[in-house]
N, C-alpha and C positions, 0 to 999 in steps of 0.2 A: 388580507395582509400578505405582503412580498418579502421576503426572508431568500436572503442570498446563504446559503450555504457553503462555507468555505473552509478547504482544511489543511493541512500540515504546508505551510508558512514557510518554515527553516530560515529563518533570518536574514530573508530577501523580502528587500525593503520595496525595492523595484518592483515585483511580481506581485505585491499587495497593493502598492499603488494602483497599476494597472487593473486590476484587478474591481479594487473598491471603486472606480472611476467609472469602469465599464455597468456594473451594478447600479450605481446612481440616474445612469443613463439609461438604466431597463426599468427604473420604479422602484426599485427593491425600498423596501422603509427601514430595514432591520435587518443588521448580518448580525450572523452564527457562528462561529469557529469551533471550529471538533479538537480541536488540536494543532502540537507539534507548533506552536509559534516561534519556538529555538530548535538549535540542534543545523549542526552543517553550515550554514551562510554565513555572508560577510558582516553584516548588522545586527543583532541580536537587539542594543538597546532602543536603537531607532524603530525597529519591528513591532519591540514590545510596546511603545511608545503608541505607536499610533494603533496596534489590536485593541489596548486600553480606551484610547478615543472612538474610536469608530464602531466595534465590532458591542452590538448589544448582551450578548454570551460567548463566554471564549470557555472550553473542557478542555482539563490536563491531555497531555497528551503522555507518550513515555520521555520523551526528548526533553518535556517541559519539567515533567518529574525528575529525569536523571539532573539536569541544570540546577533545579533548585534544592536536592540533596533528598526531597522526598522519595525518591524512585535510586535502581542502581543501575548503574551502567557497566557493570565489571563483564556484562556480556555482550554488549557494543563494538561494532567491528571497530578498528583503530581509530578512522577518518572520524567515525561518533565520538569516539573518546578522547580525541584531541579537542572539536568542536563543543563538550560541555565543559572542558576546564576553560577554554578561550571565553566561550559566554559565560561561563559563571563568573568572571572576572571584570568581564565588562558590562555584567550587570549591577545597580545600585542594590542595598539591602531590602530596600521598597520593593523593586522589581522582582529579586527572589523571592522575597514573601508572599507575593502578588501570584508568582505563578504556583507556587507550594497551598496556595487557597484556594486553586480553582480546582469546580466543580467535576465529577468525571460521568455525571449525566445530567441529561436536560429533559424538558417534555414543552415542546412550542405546536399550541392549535394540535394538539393531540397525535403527533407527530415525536417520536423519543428519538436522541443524539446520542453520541457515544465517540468516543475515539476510535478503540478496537474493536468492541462489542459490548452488548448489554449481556451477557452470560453473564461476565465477572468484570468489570471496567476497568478497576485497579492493574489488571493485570494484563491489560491490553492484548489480549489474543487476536490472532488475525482470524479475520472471513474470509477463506481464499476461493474454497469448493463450495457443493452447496448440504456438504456435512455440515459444513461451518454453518453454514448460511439456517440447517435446520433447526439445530439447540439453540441458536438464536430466537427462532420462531417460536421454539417451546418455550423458551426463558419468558417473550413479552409476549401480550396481547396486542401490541402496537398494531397498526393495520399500515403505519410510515413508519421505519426506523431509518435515522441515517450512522453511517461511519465513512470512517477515513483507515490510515495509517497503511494502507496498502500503497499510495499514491497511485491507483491503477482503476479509472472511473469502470463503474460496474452497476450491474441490477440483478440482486435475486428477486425472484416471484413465485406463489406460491396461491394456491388455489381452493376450490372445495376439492378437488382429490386427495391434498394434502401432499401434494409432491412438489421437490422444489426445483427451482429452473433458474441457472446462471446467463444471463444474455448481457451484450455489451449495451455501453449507453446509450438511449435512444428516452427520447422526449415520452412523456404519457400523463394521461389522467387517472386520476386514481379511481379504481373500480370497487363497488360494494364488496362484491365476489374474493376479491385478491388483497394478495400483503404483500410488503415489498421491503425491501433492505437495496440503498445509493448509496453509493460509495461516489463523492464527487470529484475525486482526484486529487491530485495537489497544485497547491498555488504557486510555491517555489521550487518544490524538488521535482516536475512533473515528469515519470517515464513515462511515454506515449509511442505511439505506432504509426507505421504507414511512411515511415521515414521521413515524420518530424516532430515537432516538441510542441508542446502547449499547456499553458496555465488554461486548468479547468475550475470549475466550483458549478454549483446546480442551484436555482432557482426554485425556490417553493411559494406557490401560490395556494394560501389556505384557504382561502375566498371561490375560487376557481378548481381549487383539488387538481392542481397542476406541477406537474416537475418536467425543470425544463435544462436540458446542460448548454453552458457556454465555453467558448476555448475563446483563450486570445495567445496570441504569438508570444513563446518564449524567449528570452532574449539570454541567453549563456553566460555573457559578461556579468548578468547580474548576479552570479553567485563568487567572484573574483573575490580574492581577500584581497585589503585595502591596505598598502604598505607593504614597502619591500622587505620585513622581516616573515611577512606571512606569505612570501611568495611560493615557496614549498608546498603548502595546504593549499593553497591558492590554484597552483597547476593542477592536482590532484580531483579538488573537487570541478574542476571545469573538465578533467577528463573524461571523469566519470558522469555528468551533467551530458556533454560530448556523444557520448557513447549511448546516451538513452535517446538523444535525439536521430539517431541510427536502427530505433529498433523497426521491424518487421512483424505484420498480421501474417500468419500461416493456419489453415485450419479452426479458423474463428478464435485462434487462441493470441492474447498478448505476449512477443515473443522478445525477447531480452538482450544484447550482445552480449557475450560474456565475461568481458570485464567489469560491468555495472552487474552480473548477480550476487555477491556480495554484498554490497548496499541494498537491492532491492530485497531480500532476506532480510536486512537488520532488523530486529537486533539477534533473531535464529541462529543457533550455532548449525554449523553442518556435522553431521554426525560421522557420515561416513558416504564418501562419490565413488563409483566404480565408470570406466567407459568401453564399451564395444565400437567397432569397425562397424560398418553397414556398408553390404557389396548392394548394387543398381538391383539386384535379383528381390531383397529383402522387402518385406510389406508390411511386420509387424513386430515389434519389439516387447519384453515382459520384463518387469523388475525383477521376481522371482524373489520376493522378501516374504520374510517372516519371523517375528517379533516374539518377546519373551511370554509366557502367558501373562504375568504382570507387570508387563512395559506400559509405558506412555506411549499415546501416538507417535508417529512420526508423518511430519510433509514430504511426499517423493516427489521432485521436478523431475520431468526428462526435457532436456534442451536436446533437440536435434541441429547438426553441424553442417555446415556444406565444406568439400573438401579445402575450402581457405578461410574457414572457421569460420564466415558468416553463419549466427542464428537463422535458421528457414521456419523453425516448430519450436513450441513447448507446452509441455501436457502437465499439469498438476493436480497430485489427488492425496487425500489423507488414508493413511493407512493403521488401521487401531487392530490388526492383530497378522493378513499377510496380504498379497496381491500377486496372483498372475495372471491379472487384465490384460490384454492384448492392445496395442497403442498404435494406430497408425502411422506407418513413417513416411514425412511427406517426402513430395519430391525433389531431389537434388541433394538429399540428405548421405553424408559422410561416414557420421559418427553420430552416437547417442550419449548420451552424457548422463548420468545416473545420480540425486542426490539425494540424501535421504537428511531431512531437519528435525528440529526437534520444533514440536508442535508450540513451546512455549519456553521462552529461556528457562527455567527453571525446572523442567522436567530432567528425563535422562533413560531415553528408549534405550533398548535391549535391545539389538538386533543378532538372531542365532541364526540364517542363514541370507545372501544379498549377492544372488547370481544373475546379475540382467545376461536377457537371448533373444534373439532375432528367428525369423522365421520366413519361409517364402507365403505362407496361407496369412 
């Protein structure tokens, strides 16, 4: 069986289109959706509309929770929290209900789905590192999980040593030996690298024991709001849409402009960002945090800057008590940029001391 796996939607109508076309055209028998069918785009009930027909399992996503009243958004950057009163409004009561019922895991040809993760589903946590990626492992015996809600295609693996390994997307067969966590992108809101943009989603072949990723060309326009009252949000989210299709690979890491990391956190609050100078001499940068004894995690980004604020780098890693990792700073780099998240909206890390340093070793 062929199972298109596709996830966070955002109510673009166009990029699902596209999307389920290109699918029908590889064989697929059966899509998937992880999520996030609403939240951000211009369509909401045309999107919902056709995930209901086409799509054989659609899971809650946080976007589809906050819209339908199940979930909350009160920690939603703005641009979210304008886009679930908008869709909530221009959804039917059917449709609310419809997304307020959906499932927050699945299990296809032995293969488990998830939005954020199978830890806790409800709660949508992200996989960012391969911390994440491990209590994952521990939570399922799956030897396939998929998520979404990163919108950032990915592959943890993991082995008989029992260690885990985050590598970018690339095609594979599934091996006895190994387990694996896809993360297939996103179909509407995609931030991608290399300086351009693409609707992604991943192809599972159960028959074959094959995952295979596809990209088709994004098209920008298609997240424009419709009518000149929504021109405001309109401009806003094409900016930001704009700005991901601008990012940059440095360091085998996905690297971000910095006006779309905001969105790319949603729904994280930022907790607290510090920044240093970086003179041409400098090799290695340290966050220098350290956490209460019983705080919650916190996610550190460090975005590396060139001196006209182009992203060159970004390094991300979870911190659950402190870190003075050494970070390489690539080249042409400016400025380090420091940010420490909270692991999970609802937490609320301690942070007692958050001195980022540079160093020439």
């Amino acid at each position: 069986m062929k199972y298109a796996i596709i996830s966070d939607i955002h109510a673009n109508l166009t990029a699902l289109k596209n999307v389920l076309a290109d699918a029908k055209a590889q064989g697929v028998e059966k899509i998937v959706c992880l999520g996030d069918v609403v939240g951000y785009g211009p369509l909401p009930a045309e999107t919902v509309a056709l995930a209901r027909k086409e799509c054989f399992i659609v899971l809650a996503g946080n976007h589809d929770d906050a819209v339908s009243g199940r979930g909350d958004a009160s920690t939603f950057i703005d641009l979210a929290k304008e886009a679930v009163d908008r869709h909530r409004a221009a959804l039917s009561e059917e449709d609310l209900e419809w997304l307020k019922s959906l499932p927050y895991t699945c299990t296809i040809d032995k293969a488990v789905a998830a939005h954020g993760d199978v830890f806790d589903p409800p709660k949508f946590y992200y996989i960012l590192d391969e911390k994440g990626a491990e209590a994952n492992f521990a939570k399922s015996d799956a030897r396939l999980v998929f998520v979404g809600h990163t919108h950032e295609p990915a592959i943890f693996l993991t082995g008989r040593s029992g260690a885990v390994y985050k590598t970018g997307p690339q095609d594979f067969t599934i091996e006895e030996h190994k387990r694996y966590i896809v993360n297939p992108g996103s179909v509407g809101y995609p931030r991608e690298a290399s300086g351009k943009c693409f609707s992604s989603y991943v192809i599972y072949d159960s028959t074959e024991r094959t995952v295979v990723f596809r990209y088709l060309p994004f098209q920008v326009s298609s997240v424009m709001q419709r009518g000149e009252t929504k021109m405001a949000i309109g401009k806003r989210l094409v900016a930001a849409i704009a700005a991901a299709v601008a990012l940059v690979v440095a360091a085998a890491v996905w690297s971000l402009a910095p006006k779309t990391i905001e969105v790319v956190d949603d729904p994280a609050l930022v907790v607290e960002e510090k920044s240093i100078p970086l003179d041409p001499d400098l090799k290695h940068v340290s966050a220098n945090i350290t956490l209460a004894r019983e705080s919650d995690p916190v996610q550190l980004r460090i975005v590396f800057e060139s001196p006209s604020g182009t992203v060159v780098g970004m390094e991300s890693l979870t911190v659950r008590q402190s870190s003075k990792k050494g970070i390489k700073v690539p080249d042409g780099s400016a400025r380090a940029r420091f940010t420490a998240l909270r692991a999970r909206p609802e937490e609320a890390p301690k942070i007692l001391f958050f001195a980022p340093s540079a160093s020439v070793k």
